[in-house]
N, C-alpha and C positions, 0 to 999 in steps of 0.2 A: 291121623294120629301118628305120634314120632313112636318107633317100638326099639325098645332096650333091649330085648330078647325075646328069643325064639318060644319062650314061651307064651308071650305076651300076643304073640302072631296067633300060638296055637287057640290062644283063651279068643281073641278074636273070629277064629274062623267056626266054635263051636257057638257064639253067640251067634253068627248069621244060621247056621243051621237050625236053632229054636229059633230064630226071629221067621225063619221061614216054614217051622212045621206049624206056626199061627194059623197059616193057613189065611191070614184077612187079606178081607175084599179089595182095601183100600192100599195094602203091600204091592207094590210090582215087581220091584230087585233089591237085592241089599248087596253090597261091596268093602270092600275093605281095600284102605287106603294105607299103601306104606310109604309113598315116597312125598315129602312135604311138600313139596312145589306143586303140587297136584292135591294139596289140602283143600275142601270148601266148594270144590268145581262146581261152579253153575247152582252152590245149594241154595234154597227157597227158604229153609230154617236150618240154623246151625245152638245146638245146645251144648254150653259150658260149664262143667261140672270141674271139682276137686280133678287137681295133677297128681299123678304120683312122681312120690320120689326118692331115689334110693340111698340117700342118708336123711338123718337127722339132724332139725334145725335147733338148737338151745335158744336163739336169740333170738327178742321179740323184731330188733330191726332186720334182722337177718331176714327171715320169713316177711318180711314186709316186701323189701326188696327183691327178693328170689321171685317174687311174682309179674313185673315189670320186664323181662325177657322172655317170655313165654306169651304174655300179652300184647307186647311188641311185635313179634311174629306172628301170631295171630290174628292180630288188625289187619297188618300187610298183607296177609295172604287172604284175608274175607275181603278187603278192597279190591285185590286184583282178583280172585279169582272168582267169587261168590255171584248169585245173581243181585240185579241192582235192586231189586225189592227184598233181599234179604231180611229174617226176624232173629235177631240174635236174641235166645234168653241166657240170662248166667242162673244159676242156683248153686248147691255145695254147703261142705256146713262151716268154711271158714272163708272170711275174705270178701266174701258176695260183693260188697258193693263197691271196694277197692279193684276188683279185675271188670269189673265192668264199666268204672267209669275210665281205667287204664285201657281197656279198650275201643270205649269212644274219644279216645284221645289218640290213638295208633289206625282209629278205621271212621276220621271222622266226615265222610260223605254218610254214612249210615249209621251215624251217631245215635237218630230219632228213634232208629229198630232196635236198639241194645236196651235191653230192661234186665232187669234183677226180680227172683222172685220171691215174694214175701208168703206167698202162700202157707207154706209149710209152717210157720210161727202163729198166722192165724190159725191155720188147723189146729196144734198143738192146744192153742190157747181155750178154743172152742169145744174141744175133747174135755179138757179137764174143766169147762165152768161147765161141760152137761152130765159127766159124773155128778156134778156136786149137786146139778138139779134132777138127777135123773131122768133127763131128756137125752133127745137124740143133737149130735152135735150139728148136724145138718138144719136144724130148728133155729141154730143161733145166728144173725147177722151182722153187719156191719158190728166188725172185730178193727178197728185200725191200729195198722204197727207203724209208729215213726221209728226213721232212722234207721239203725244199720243193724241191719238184719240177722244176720250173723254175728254181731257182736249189741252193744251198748243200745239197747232200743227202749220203745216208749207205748208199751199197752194200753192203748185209750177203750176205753169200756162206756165213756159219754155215750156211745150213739145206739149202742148193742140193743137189739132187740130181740125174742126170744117166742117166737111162733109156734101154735098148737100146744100149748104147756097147759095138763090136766090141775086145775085147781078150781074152785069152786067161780071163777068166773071164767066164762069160754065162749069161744065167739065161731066166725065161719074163719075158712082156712089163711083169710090173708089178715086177721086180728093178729097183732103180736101185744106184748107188754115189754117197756122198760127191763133191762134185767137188772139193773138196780133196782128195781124197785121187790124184784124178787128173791134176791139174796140178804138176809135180815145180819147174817154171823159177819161181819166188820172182821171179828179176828183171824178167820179163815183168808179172807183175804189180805189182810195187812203178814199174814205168816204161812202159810199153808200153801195159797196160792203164789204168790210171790217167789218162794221159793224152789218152785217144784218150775216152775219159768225160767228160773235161775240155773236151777241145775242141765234143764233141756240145752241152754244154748252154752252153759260154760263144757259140757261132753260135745256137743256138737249133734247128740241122739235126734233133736231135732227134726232131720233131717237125713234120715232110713229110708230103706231103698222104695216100700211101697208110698209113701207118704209123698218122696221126691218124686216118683213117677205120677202121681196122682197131681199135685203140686204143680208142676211143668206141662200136663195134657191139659189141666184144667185153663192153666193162663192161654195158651194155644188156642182152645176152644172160645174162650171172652174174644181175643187180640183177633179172630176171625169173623166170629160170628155174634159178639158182641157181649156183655157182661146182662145179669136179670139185671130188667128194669129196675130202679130206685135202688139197689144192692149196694155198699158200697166196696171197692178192692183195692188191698191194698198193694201197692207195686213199688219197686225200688227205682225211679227215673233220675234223671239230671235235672237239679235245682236250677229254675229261674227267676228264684228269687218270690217266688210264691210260702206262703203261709208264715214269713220271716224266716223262711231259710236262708242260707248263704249261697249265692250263683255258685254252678261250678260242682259242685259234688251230687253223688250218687246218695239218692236219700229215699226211703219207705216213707208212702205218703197217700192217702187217700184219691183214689181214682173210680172211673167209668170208663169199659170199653165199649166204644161205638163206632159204625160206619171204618170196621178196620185200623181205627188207630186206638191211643187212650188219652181221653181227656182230665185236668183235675179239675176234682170239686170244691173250687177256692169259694163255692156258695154256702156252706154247710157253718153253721150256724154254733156257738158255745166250743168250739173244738181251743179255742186259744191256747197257747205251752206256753211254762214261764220263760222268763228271757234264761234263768238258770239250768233247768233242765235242756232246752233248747241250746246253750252254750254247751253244756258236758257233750252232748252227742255229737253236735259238729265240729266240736276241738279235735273228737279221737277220729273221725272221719279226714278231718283237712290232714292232722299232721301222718295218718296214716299214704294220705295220697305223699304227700312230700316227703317221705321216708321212704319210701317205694322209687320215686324220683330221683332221690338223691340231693336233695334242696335242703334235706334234715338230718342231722345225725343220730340224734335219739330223740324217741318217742316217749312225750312225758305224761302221765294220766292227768286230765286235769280234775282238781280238786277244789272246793269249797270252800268259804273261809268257815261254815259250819264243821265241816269235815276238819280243816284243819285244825280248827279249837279242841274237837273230839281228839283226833291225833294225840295233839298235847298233853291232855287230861288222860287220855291211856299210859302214855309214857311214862307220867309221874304217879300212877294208881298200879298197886299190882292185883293182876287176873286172874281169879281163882276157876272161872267156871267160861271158857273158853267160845261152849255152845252158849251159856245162857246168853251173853253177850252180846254172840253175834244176834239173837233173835231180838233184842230189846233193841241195839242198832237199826235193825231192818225195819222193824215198825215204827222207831221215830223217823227214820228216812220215808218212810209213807207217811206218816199224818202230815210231813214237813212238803211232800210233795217234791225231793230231793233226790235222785236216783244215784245210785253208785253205781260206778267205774266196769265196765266189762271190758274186757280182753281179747279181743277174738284171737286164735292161736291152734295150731297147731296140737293135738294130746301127748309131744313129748313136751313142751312146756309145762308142764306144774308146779313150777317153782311159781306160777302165776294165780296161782287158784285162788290165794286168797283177796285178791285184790275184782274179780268177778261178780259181778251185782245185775238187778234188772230192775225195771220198772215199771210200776200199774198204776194209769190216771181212772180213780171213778168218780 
């Protein structure tokens, strides 16, 4: 770790102190690293979370770019100095899938170990539909997030299924039922839910400190010792051109850990994205990579020719009720199966907020 200040040392050296009053079995030493050239020595797993840093960025290409020298050197020094089994995970609550695939692009002999984690947005997602059923979130499964994690994603709810759920049918512990088939209120979902999704990744809340530990120990635990049987999880990998993605980008996508690696499950049946929703996320993925790069100068959101028509007809119509709006928006963008534009950014951007959307397939 690069440190700015003597502080940053001090905050360090009190984090190995609780890391060592743990007391666990499976701890032997903890160290701290200040000089860069001696980043990653010999490490076995190396975890990339959010950089600090001591200004502030206004600009969405700004912040795009600012993350391409830091992952540069990064790379270089997990190539040289890392062990050659290395497990790189990224998480954070901006950028995920952009410093990681910057990454297996700066480290790429160990390209295959670099993943991003999705975790955290299924959890999020899973918390809030077992409120609404009054179940335990650990009851709900196969949650799939496409696409970019941290920003413009794609909530697929097809495959979800919801174990031990007290109602007047009940079976032994491995029965589940459809959670479609359990949730009757349509409006809850096309508003309720949707939003409250919406708001998790445009804050970045997401993605808090026990969720994220949770989030990162969990994929560790799959990536070694294997994912439950039939489960499916969701992970941020390098597209090969599986599910109609586009090769080359860092993309949330349905997976199984086995045998120490992770496989996808290009078997799984009804999951199809249209080619439109499937277009919005890998536009703001691709031109986020080449912005970062330096191949682009601005990043443009891409938009719909439905969206544009709406555009139009706002312009010439004046708005009286600002909320009610946006809600009526939101729900034609669900029944249309149309998702809007997210942002991933930084919290001193919010000149960007309103342009922030999410999406739910059920």
């Amino acid at each position: 770790m690069k440190l700015h200040t003597e502080q940053a040392e001090e905050y360090l050296k009190s984090l190995v102190v609780e890391t060592q009053d743990l007391a666990s079995p499976v701890l032997r030493s903890v160290s701290i690293c200040t000089k860069v050239e001696e980043a990653f020595c010999q490490a076995h797993v190396i975890v990339v979370l959010d950089e600090s840093t001591d200004k502030e960025v206004f600009i969405l290409e700004d912040c795009l770019r600012s993350r391409m020298p830091l992952c540069r050197l990064y790379g270089y020094l997990i190539e040289k100095n890392a062990h050659e089994s290395v497990r790189v995970i990224v998480g954070g609550k901006t950028f995920v899938n952009l410093k990681t695939v910057l990454l297996m692009r700066y480290a790429p002999r160990i390209a295959h170990n670099i993943i991003a984690v999705a975790l955290g947005v299924e959890g999020e997602t899973k918390a809030i539909l077992a409120r609404k059923l009054k179940t335990a979130p650990s009851y709900i499964k196969d949650v799939i997030i496409w696409g970019n994690i941290s920003g413009n994603n794609y909530v697929d709810l097809r495959k979800t299924r919801v174990y031990r759920y007290e109602s007047a049918i009940w079976g032994p512990l491995h029965y589940s039922r459809p959670l479609l088939n359990l949730i009757f209120d349509s409006e809850w979902v096309k508003r309720e839910f949707v939003a409250t999704l919406k708001n998790l990744t445009a804050t970045g809340r997401q993605f808090g400190g026990i969720l994220a530990a949770h989030s990162i120990a969990t994929t560790l635990k799959y990536w070694y010792h294997g994912s439950p049987p039939g489960e499916i999880v969701s992970l941020g990998i390098l597209s090969e051109g599986q599910f109609g993605i586009p090769k080359g980008i860092d993309f949330s996508m349905p997976v199984k850990f086995e045998n120490g690696t992770w496989v996808f499950l290009t078997d799984l049946r009804d999951i199809d994205i249209s080619e439109q929703i499937m277009t919005r996320m890998t536009s703001d993925l691709i031109q986020e990579k080449l912005v970062a790069l330096g191949d682009k100068i601005h990043f443009q959101p891409y938009q719909s020719e439905t969206e544009l028509r709406k555009k139009d007809k706002r312009i010439s119509l004046p708005i009286t009720d600002d909320s009610q709006e946006e809600q009526v928006s939101d729900a034609a963008d669900f029944l249309n199966q149309i998702p809007q534009t997210t942002f991933e950014k930084p919290q001193s951007l919010e000149f960007l907020n309103g342009f922030e959307g999410k999406t739910v397939e059920s």
